[in-house]
N, C-alpha and C positions, 0 to 999 in steps of 0.2 A: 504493500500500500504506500510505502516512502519513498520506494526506489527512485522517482523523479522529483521529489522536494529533498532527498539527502543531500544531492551532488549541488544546488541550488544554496541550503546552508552552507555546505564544508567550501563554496567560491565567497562567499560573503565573512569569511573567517573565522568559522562557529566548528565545534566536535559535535559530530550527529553520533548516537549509538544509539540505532534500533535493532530492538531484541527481540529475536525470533523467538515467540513463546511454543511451548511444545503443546498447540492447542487440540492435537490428536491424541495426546496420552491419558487414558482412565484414571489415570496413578495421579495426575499431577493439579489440573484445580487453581482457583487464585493463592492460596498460599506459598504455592509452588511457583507462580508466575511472581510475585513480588519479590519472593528469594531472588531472581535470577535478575532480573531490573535491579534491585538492590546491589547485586553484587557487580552486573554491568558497569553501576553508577561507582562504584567505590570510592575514593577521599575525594572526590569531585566535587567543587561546589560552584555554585552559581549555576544552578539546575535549572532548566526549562522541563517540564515533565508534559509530554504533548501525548493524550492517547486519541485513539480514534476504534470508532463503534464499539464493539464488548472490552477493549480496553478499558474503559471508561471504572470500570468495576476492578480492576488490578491499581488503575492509579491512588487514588485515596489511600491506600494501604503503603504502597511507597511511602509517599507522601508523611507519613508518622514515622515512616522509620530512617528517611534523611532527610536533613534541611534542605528546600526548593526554593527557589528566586519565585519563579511562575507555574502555573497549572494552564495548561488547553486542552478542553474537549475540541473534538476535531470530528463531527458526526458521531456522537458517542452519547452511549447511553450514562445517565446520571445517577449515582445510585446512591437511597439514603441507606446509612450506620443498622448494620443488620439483615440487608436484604440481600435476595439471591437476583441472577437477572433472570432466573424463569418465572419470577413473581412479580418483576420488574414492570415486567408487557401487562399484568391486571392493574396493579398499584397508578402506573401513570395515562392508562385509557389509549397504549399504544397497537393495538389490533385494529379498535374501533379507529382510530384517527386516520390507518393504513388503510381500512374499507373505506371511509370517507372518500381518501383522498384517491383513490385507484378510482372513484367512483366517478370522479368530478373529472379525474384526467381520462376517465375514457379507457382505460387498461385493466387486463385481467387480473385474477390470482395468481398467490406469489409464484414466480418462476426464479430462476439467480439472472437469468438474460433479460427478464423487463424489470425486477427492481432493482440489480446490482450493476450492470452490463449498457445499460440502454444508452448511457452518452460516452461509454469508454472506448476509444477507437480501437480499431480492428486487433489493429499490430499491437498496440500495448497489452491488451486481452489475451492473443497467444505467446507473449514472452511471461507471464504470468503464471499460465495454464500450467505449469511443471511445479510449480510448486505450492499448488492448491492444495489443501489437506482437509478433510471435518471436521469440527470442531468438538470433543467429547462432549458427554453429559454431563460428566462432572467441575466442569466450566460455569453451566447454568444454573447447577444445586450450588456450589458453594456460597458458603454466607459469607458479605464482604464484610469483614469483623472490624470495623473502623471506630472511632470515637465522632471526632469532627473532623469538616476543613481544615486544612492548613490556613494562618491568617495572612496569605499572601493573597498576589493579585489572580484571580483564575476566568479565564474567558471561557465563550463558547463559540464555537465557529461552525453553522449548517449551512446545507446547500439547499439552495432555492428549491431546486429541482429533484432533491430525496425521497424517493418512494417507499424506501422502506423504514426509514423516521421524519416521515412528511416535518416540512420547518416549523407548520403550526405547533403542533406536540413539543419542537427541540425549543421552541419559546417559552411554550407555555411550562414545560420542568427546568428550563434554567431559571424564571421564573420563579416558580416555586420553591426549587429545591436549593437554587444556588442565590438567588436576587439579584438575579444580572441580566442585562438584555442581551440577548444571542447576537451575533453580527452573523450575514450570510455573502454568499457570493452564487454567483450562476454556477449549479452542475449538481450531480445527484451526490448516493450514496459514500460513491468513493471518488470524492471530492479531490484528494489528491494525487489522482492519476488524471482526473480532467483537466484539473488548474493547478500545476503547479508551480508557477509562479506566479500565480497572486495569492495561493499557500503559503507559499514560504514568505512572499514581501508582507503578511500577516503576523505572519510567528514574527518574522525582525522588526518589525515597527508596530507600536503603539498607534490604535485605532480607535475612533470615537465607535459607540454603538450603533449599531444599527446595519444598512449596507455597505459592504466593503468593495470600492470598483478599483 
């Protein structure tokens, strides 16, 4: 999901390390993904901690266990202290939002080509394909055992155009959950293989709320 906003940071002067979490392992779960981001990060500071989609439920848990500069959700789900993300989808009215908005755009049920796929071009799509994996179950059960935010700064960054966490919803829970207004940009779910450069000139610069062109 980074591979075309990593090389974007590391020209602008920045250490990217993204961690291929082992999201195919029964064995492993968010405890197991925080470990490994954790140990990624080591005496590192001045942390930018960027997740995107079910990420979003691994960061928080970082998050207490080393000091961060910033938080970005990046199309991610938000998760309160104690929840799992298979409960996630009842708690924030995110099915119902996704029937809404499939409804309104004219598109069917879920597919990975009409809610993941539909604005990613061709070629980035099959250099991807090799290393697509399922995500276990035990991803979804795990409880994110968090206290609170960190009291830094923490954004949230959706795409206009996301069908599988339409932007109304990514408002309406950062909203709620975080008190922040989401900023958005044109392109769906995985925002940053659509745009990634105005991804990344997001993450480097300070942006007022709302739309980011």
């Amino acid at each position: 999901m980074w591979s075309r906003v990593a090389p974007l940071l590391v020209e602008a002067g920045h250490e990217v390390i993204a961690v291929d979490l082992p999201g195919d392992d029964e064995a492993a779960g968010l405890t197991r993904y925080a470990e490994l981001v954790v140990d990624a990060i080591g005496s590192r500071s001045e942390v930018v901690v960027v997740a995107g989609s079910l990420g979003g439920f691994t960061a928080p848990l970082v998050c207490e266990r080393v000091p961060v500069r910033e938080l970005v959700f990046v199309s991610a789900m938000v998760p309160q202290p104690g929840e799992t993300a298979r409960d996630w989808w009842a708690n924030t009215g995110a099915s119902e939002a996704q029937g809404e908005a499939a409804r309104a755009g004219g598109y069917g049920p879920f597919d990975v080509a009409t809610y993941f796929l539909h604005d990613v071009d061709a070629e980035v799509v099959a250099e991807g394909e090799p290393y697509q994996r399922s995500e276990a179950d035990i991803a979804f059960e795990s409880v994110c055992d968090f206290t609170a935010w960190p009291p830094v700064r923490i954004r949230v960054l959706a795409g206009d155009d996301d069908r599988f966490f339409p932007v109304g919803l990514q408002r309406r829970v950062a909203r709620d959950r975080l008190g922040v207004e989401a900023d958005t940009l044109p392109g769906g779910h995985l925002l940053p293989l659509v745009q990634p450069r105005l991804v990344a000139d997001y993450l480097l610069h300070a942006t007022r709320p709302g739309h980011v062109s």
